[in-house]
C-alpha positions as CSV (number, residue, x, y, z in Angstrom):
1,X,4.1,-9.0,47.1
2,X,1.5,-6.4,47.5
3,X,1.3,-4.4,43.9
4,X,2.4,-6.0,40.7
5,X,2.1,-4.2,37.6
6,X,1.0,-6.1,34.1
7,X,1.8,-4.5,30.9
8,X,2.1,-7.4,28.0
9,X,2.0,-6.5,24.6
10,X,-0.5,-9.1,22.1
11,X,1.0,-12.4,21.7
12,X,0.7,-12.0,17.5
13,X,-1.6,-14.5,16.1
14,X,-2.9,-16.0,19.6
15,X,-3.7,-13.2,22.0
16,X,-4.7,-9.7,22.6
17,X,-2.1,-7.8,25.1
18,X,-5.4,-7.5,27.6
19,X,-6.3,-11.3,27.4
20,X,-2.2,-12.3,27.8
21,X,-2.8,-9.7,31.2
22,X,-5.9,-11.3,32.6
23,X,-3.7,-14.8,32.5
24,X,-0.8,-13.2,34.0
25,X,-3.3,-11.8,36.6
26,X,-5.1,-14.9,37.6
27,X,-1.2,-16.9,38.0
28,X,-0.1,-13.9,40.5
29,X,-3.7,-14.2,42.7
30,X,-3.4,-17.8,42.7
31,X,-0.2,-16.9,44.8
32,X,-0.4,-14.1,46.3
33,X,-4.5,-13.3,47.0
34,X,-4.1,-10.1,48.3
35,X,-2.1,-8.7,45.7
36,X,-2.7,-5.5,44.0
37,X,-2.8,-5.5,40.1
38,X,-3.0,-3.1,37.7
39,X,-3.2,-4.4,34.3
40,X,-2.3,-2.3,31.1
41,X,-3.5,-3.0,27.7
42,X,-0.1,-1.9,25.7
43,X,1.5,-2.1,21.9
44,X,4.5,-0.7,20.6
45,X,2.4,1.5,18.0
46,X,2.1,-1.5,15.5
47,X,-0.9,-3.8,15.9
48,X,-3.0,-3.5,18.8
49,X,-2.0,0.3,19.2
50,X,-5.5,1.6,18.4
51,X,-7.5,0.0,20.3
52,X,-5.4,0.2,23.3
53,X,-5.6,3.9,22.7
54,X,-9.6,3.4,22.7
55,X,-9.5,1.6,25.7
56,X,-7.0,3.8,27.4
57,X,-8.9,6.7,27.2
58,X,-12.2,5.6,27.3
59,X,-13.4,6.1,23.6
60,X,-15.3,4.7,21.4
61,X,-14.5,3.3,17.8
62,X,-15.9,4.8,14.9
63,X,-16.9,2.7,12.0
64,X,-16.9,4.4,8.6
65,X,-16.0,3.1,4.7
66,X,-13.3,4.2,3.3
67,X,-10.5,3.4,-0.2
68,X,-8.6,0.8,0.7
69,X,-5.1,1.1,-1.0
70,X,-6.5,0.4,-4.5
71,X,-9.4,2.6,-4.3
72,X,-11.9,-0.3,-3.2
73,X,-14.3,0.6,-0.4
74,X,-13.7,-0.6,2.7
75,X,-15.2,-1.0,6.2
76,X,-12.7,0.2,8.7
77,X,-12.7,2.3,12.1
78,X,-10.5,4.4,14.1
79,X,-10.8,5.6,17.7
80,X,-11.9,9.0,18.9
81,X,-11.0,9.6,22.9
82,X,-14.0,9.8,25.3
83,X,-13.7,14.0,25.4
84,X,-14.0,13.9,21.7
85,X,-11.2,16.1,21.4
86,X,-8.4,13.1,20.5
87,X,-8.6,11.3,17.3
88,X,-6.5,7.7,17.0
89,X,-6.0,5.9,13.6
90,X,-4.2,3.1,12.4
91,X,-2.7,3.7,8.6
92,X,-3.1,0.0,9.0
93,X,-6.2,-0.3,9.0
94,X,-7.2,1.3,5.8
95,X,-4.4,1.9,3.3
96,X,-2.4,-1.9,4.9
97,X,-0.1,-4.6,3.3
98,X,-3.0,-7.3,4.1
99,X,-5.8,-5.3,2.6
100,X,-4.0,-6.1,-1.0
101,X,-3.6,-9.4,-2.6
102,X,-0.1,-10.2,-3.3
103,X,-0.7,-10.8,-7.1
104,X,-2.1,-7.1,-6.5
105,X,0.6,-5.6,-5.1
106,X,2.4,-2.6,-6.2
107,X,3.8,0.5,-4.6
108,X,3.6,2.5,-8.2
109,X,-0.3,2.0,-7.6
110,X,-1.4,1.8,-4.1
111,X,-2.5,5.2,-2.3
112,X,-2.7,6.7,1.3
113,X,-6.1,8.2,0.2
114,X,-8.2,6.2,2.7
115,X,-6.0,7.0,5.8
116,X,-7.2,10.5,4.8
117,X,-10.2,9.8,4.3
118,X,-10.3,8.9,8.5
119,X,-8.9,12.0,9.2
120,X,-11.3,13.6,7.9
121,X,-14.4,12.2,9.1
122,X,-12.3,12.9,12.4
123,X,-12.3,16.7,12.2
124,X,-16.1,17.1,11.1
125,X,-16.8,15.2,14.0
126,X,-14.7,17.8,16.1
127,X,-11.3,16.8,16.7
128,X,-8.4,18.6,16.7
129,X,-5.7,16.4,17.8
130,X,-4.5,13.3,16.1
131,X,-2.4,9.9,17.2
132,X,-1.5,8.6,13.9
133,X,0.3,4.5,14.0
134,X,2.0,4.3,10.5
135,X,3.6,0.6,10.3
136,X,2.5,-1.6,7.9
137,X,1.4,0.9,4.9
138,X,1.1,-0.8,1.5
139,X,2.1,2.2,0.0
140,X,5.0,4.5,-1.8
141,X,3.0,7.6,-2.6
142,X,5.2,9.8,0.4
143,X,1.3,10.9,1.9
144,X,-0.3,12.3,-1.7
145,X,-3.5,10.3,-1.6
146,X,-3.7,11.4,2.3
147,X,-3.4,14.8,1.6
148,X,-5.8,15.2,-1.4
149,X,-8.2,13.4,0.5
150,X,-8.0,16.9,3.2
151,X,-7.8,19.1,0.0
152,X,-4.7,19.3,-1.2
153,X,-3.9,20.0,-4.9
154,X,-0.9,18.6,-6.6
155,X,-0.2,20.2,-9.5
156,X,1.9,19.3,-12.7
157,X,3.9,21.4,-15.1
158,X,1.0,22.6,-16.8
159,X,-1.4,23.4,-14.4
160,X,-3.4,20.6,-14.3
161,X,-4.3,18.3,-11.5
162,X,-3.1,14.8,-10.9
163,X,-5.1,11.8,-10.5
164,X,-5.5,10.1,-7.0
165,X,-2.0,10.3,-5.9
166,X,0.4,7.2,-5.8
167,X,3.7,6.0,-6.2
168,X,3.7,6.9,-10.0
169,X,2.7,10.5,-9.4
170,X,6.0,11.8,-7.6
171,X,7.6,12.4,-10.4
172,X,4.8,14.7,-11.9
173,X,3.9,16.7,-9.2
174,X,5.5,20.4,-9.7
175,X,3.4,22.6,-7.3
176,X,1.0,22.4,-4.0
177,X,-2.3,24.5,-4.0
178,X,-3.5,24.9,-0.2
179,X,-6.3,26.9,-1.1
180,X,-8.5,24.4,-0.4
181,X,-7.7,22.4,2.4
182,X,-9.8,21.2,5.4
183,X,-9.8,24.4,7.7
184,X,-9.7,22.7,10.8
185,X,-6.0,21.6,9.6
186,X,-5.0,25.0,10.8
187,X,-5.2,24.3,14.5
188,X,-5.0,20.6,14.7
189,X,-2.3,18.8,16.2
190,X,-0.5,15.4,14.8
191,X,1.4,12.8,16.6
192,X,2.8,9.7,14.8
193,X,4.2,6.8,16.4
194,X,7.0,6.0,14.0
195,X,9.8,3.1,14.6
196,X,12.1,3.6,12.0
197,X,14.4,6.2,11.0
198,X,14.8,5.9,7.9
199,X,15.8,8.9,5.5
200,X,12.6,10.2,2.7
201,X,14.8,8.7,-0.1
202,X,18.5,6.9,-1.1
203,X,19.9,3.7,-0.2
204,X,18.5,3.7,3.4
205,X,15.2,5.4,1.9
206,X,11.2,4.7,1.9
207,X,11.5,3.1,-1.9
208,X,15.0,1.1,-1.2
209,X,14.3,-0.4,2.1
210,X,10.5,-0.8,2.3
211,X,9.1,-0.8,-1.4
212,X,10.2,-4.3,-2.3
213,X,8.2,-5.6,0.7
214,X,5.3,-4.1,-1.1
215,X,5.7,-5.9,-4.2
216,X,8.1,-3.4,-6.2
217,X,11.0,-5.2,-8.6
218,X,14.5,-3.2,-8.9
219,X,12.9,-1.3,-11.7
220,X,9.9,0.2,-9.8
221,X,12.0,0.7,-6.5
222,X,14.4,3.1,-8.9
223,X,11.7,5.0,-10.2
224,X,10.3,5.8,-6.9
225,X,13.3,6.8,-5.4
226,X,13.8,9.5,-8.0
227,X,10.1,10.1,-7.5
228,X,10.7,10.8,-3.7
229,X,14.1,12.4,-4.6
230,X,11.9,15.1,-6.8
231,X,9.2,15.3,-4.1
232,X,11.2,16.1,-1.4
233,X,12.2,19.5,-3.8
234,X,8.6,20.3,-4.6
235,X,8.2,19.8,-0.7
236,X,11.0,22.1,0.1
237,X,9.4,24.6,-2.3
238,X,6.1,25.0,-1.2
239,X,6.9,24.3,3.0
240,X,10.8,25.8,3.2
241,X,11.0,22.6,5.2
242,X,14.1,20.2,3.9
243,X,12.4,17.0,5.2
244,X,15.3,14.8,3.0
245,X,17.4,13.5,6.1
246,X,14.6,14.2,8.9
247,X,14.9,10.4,10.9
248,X,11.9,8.6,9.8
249,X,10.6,10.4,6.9
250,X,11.0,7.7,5.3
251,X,8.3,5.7,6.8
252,X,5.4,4.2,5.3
253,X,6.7,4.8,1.8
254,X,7.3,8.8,2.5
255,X,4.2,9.6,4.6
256,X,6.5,10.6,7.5
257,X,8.0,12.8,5.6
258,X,4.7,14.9,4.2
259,X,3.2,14.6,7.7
260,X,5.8,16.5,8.8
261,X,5.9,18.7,6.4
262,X,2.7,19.3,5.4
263,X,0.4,18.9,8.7
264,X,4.0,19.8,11.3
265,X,3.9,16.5,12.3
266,X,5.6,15.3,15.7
267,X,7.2,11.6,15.6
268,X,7.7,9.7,18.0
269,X,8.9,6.2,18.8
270,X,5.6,4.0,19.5
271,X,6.5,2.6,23.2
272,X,7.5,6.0,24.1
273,X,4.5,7.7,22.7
274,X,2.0,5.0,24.5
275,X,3.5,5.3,27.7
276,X,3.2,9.0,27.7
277,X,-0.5,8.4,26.7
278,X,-1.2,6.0,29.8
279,X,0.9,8.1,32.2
280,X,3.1,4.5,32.9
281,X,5.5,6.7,34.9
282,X,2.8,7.9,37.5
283,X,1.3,4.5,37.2
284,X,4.2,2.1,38.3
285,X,5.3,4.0,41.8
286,X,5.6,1.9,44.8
287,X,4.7,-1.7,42.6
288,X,7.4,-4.1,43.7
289,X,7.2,-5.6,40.1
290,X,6.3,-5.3,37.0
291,X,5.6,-8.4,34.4
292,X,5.8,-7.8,30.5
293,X,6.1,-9.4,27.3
294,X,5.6,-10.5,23.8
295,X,5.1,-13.4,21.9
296,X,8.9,-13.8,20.8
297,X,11.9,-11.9,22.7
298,X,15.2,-11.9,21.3
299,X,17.8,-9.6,20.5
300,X,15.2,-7.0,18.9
301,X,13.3,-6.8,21.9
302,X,15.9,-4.1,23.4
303,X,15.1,-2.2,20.0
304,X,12.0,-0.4,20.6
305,X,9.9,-3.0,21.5
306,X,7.5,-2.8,24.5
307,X,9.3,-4.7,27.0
308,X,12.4,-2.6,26.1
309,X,10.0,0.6,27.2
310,X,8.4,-1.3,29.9
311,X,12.8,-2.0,31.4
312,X,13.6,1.6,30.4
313,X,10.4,3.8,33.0
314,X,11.0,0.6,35.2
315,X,14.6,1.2,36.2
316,X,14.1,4.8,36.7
317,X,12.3,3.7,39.9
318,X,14.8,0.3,40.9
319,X,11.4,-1.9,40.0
320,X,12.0,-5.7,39.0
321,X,10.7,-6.3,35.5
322,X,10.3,-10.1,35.0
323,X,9.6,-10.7,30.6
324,X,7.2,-13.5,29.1
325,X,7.6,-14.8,26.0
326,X,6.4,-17.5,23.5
327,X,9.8,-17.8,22.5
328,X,13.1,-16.8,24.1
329,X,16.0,-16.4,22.2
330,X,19.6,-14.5,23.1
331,X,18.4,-14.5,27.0
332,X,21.8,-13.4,28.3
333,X,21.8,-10.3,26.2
334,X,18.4,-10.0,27.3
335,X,19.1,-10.3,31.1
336,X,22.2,-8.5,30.9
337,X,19.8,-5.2,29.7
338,X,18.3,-5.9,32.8
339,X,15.7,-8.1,32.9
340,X,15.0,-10.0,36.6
341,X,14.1,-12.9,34.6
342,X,13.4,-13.9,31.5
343,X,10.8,-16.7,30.6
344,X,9.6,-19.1,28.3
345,X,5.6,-19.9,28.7
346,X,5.8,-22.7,26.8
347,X,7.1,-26.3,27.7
348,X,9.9,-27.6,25.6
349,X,8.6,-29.8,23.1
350,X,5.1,-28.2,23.0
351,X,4.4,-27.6,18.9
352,X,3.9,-24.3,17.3
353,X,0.5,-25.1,16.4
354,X,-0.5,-25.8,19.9
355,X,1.1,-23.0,21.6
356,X,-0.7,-20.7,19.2
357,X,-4.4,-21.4,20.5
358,X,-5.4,-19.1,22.4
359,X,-6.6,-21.4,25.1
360,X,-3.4,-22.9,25.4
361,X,-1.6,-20.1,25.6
362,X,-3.5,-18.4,28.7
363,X,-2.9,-21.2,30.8
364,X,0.5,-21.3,30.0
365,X,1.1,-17.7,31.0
366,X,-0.7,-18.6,34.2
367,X,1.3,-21.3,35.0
368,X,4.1,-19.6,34.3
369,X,3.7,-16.7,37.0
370,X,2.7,-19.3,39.4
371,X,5.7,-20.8,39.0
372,X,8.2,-17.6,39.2
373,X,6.0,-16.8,42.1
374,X,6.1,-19.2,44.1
């Protein structure tokens, strides 16, 4: 064995995908001492996705405050790439399901505003292109609070301008005034690491699918599906862009949908968009194996996860890809995709609890390679 390559995405809860490589690393030298390893800090473009980007490119994060999704300050940070020329922000981290109570809960109220807010601190401070995660959003408000908060005007019948947008305001926007948005929006560039494909609104929509997560009842989920329905309309107006159907405008309660739209968003699937971003391709030739994983593999794995993108770039170039997991379940499906092997780290009647520490866990990754290994 002379080059292994490790790319294991965070063990949720217990480890960070760097930490679960640095145990993967020490089982393969404890084998094979001479061994060459590269290990790659990788997510999926959920958690973990920004600050492998930081580390990826050799950035730095940026603290700032900003509104959280119920107009409270917040501390946050995003990533700006070590040029200065790349921006990278988790919606996340600023406009989240966790930032918001569950008693507090409620997609009629909650607003993008703050994931704007980021943005723009990142284009006074120079940057012009932008890598944009959107999973976990705590919001329904299809992007309005984002795009006020880089000068956008949503207008209502009469002229007037609505409050900080959210879920409620859909259905009273009638008109956009660009007039005064950020400047720099004009030759910026958005990428957004999107993993659903869900349409901007109707049965399989942002409000239908996703708004009850966020603490909506039947009730609220109707009225902001006909507050998206409308949207869309006033979007079509002002952009000539029909973003209705577009796969994954529906994401983070509509915000894939104004992205593209408003700022000509590009979205991409999140594996896909951070191997692009660590040049994996280039990075794998001539290894004679490649070890990935996550904390639990099953049948969704082969759905867009990172092992799935780790298999797919791997076979292009006939590499073994051996998968580590917390938990395995559906491991024929999983080895008939193509998996070498598929693995367990933990022993069988090891409890949740204990398999969770992080301690714990590192050692059984270890002892885990050592024993494919050997």
């Amino acid at each position: 064995m002379k080059k292994v390559v490790i790319a294991i995405d965070s063990f949720k809860g217990c480890l960070p995908s760097a930490e679960a490589g640095k145990a993967a690393a020490e089982g393969i030298r404890s084998v094979y001492p001479e061994c060459e390893i590269l290990c790659l800090p990788i997510a999926d473009g959920g958690e973990g996705m920004l600050d492998v980007l930081i580390a990826a490119t050799n950035g730095q994060m940026i603290h700032i405050s900003a509104h959280n999704p119920l107009m409270e300050w917040h501390d946050t940070y995003y990533g700006i790439s070590e040029d200065g020329k790349t921006a990278f922000i988790e919606m996340a981290n600023i406009s989240g399901l966790p930032l918001v109570p569950p008693e507090k809960r409620n997609p009629m109220l909650t607003t993008t505003y703050g994931t704007g807010e980021l943005i723009r601190n990142a284009l006074e401070r120079g940057c012009r292109n932008f890598i944009i995660g959107i999973g976990g959003s705590a919001t329904n408000d299809a992007g309005l609070g984002m795009l006020q908060a880089l000068g956008f005007r949503f207008l209502d019948k009469e002229g007037k301008e609505s409050g900080i947008g959210n879920g409620e305001s859909l259905t009273q926007v009638d008109t956009v005034d660009i007039t005064h948005i950020h400047p720099a929006l004009n030759s910026c560039h958005f990428t957004v690491a999107c993993d659903v494909q869900n349409p901007f609104y109707g049965p399989e929509g942002a409000a239908y699918v996703f708004a009850p997560q966020k603490g909506a009842d039947r009730k609220m989920v109707e009225i902001l599906d006909t507050g998206l329905r409308h949207f869309s309309k006033v979007i079509r107006y002002a952009t000539e862009k029909d973003i209705s159907n577009h796969p994954g405008a529906g994401a983070a309660g509509g915000m894939g949908g104004s992205l593209l739209a408003f700022l000509n968003a590009e979205l991409k699937p999140g594996i896909q968009l951070l191997l692009d971003i660590l040049d994996f391709s280039n990075k794998i030739k001539g290894v004679d194996l490649i070890i990935t994983g996550e904390g639990k593999a099953d049948k969704q794995t082969l759905m867009g996860k990172v092992p799935s993108g780790i298999l797919t770039e791997a076979h292009q170039q006939n590499i073994p890809v051996i998968l580590l997991a917390g938990k395995v379940e559906d491991a024929d499906e999983l080895q008939q995709a193509g998996f070498q092997g598929v693995f367990s780290i933990n022993p069988p009647f090891l409890s949740l609890e204990q398999a969770m520490q992080p301690d714990v866990a590192r050692k059984n990754i270890q002892q885990t390679v050592e024993a494919i290994l050997l």
